[in-house]
C-alpha positions in Angstrom: 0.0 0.0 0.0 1.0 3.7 -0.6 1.0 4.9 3.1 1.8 8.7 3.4 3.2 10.3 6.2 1.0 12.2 8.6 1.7 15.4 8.2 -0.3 16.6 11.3 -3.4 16.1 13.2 -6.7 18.3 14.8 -7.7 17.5 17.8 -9.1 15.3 19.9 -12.0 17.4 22.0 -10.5 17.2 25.2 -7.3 18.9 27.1 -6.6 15.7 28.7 -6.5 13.8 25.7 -4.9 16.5 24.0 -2.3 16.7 26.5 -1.9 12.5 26.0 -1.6 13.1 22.2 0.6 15.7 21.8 3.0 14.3 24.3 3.3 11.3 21.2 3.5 13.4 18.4 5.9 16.0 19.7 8.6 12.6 20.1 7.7 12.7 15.8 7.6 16.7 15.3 4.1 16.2 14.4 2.3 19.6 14.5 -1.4 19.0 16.5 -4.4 21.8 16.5 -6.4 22.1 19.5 -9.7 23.5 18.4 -11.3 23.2 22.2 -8.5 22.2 24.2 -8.3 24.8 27.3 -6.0 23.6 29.8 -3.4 26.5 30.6 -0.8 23.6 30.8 -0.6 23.8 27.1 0.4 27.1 26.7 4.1 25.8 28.3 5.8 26.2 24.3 8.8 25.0 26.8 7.1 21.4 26.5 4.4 21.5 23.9 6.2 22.7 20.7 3.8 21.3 18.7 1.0 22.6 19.8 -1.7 24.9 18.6 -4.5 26.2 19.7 -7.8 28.0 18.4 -9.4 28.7 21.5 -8.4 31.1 24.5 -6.9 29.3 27.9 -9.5 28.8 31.0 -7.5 31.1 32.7 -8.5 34.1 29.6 -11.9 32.9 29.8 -12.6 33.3 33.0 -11.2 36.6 33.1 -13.4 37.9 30.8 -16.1 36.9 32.5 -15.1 38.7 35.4 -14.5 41.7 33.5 -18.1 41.5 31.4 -19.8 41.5 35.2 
């Protein structure tokens, strides 16, 4: 079969699986998008390289919040 390389991934939902996933693909400098992922953890670009993300940390999105009330 004519496999081709992956090249890099979105997803999953979750920052606990994201955390999980990226922590495999960063060992293959695999690029991954978060697109709900909030965990503040992954904003350490110390450890997740790889990492992207679409959506603001908890941390912003609480603090928002407090700022709209």
């Amino acid at each position: 079969k004519n496999l081709k390389p992956i090249i890099g991934l979105v997803g999953p939902g979750s920052s606990e699986s994201t955390i999980q996933v990226q922590n495999l693909l960063q060992i293959f400098n695999i690029p991954q998008i978060g697109y709900s992922a909030t965990s503040h953890d992954l904003s350490d670009k110390n450890h997740y390289k790889y990492f992207l993300r679409v959506v603001p940390p908890d941390l912003y999105q609480a603090q928002v919040l407090v700022d709209i009330l």
